[in-house]
VOBA-1610 file (N, C-alpha, C; in pm, whole numbers, padded with zeros to 5 digits, always signed):
BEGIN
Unk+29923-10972+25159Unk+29992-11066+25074Unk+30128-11007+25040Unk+30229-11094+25047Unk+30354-10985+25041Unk+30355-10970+24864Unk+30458-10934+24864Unk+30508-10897+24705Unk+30586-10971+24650Unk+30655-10965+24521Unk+30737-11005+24429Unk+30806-10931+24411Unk+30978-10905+24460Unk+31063-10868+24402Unk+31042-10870+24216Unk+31075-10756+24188Unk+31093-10763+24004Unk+31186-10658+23967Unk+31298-10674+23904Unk+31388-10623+23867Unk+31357-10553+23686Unk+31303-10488+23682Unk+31241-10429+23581Unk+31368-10382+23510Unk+31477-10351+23544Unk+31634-10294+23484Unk+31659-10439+23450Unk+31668-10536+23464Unk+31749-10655+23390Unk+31642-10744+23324Unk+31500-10708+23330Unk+31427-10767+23262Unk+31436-10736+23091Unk+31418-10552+23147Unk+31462-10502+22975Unk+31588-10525+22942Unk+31654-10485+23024Unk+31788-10540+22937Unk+31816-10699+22876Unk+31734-10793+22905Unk+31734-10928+22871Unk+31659-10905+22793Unk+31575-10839+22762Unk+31492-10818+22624Unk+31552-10756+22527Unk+31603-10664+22515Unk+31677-10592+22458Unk+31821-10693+22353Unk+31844-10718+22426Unk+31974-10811+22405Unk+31919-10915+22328Unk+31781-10956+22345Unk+31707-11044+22267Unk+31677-10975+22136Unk+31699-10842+22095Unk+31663-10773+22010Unk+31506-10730+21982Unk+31461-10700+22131Unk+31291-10610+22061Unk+31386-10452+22131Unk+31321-10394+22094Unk+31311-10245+22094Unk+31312-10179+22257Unk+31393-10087+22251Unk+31363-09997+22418Unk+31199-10021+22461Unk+31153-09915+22355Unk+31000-09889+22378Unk+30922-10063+22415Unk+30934-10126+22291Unk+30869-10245+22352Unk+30918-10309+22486Unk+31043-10317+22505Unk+31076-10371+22667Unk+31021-10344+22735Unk+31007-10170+22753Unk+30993-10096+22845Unk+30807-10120+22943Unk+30743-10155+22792Unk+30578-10194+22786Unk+30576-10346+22819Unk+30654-10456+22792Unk+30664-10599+22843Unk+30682-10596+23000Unk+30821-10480+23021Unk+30820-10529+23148Unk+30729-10436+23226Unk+30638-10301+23234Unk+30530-10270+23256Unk+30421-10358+23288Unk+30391-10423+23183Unk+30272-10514+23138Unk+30283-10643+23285Unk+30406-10693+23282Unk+30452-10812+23381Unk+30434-10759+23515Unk+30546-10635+23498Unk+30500-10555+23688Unk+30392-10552+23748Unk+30273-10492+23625Unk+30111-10530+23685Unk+30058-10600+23706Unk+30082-10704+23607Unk+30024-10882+23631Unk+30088-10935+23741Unk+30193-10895+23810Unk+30250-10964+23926Unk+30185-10894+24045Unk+30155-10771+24030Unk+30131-10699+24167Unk+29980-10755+24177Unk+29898-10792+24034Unk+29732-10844+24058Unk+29753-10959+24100Unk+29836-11052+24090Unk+29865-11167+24106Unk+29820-11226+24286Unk+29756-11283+24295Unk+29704-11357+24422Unk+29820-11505+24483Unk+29925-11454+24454Unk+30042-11585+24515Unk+30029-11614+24623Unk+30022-11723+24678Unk+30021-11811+24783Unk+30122-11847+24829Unk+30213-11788+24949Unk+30318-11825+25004Unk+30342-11926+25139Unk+30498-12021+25118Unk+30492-12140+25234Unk+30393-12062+25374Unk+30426-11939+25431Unk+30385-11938+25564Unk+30208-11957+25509Unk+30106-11866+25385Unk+29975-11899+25360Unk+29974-12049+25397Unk+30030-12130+25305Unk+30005-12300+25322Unk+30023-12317+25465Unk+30089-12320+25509Unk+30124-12352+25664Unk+30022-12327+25738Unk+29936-12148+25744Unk+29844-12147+25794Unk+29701-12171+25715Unk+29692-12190+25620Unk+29565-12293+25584Unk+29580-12442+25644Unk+29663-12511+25623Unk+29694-12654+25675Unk+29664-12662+25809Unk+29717-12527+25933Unk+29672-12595+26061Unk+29527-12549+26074Unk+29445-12396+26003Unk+29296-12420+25988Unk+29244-12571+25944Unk+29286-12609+25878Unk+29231-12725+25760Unk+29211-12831+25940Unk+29312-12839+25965Unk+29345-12960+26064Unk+29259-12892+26190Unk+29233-12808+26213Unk+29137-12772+26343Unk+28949-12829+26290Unk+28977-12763+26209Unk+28812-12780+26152Unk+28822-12923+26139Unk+28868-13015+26084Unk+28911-13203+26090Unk+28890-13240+26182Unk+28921-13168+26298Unk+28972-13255+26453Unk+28787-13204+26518Unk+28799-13084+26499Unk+28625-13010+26539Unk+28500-13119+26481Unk+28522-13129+26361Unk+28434-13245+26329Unk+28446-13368+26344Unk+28553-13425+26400Unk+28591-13548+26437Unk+28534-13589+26588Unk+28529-13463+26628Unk+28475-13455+26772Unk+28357-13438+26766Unk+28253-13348+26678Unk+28131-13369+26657Unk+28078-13522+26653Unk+28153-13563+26529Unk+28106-13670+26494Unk+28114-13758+26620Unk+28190-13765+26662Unk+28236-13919+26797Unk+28070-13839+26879Unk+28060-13745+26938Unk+27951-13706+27000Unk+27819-13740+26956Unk+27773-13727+26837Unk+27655-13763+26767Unk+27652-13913+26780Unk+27773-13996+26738Unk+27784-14136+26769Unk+27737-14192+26898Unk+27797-14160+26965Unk+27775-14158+27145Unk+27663-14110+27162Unk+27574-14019+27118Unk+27449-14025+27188Unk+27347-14091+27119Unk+27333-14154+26983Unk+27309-14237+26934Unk+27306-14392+26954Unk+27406-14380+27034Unk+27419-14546+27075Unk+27395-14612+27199Unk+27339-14459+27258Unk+27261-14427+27398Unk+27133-14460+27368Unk+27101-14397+27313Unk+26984-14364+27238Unk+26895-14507+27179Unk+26969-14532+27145Unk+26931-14690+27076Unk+26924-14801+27178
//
């Protein structure tokens, strides 16, 4: 899964400037770096390749199905 760019130098400094404290920035933007790296994001190329799985398995059972039909109507 790739990563997230995070600029941890202009995060605190946008905090800072907001007026919390070095120390607290320093633990916000800590706190965020980790939650992003646990983070399970789903990127365009993921979608892209779920969508043409999605569409194989569709077409696989589409073809099952027409087959079961067809020998069914033999059958009968």
């Amino acid at each position: 899964m790739p990563s997230i760019t995070f600029d941890t130098h202009k995060f605190i400094r946008r905090l800072r400037e907001a007026g919390i404290s070095e120390e607290q920035a320093e633990a916000i933007a800590e706190a965020f770096r980790e939650a992003n790296l646990e983070a399970e994001i789903a990127t365009k190329t993921d979608l892209r390749e779920l969508e043409y799985r999605l569409i194989i398995k569709l077409g696989t059972m589409i073809v099952v199905a027409i087959g079961v039909v067809a020998t069914l109507v033999k059958l009968l």
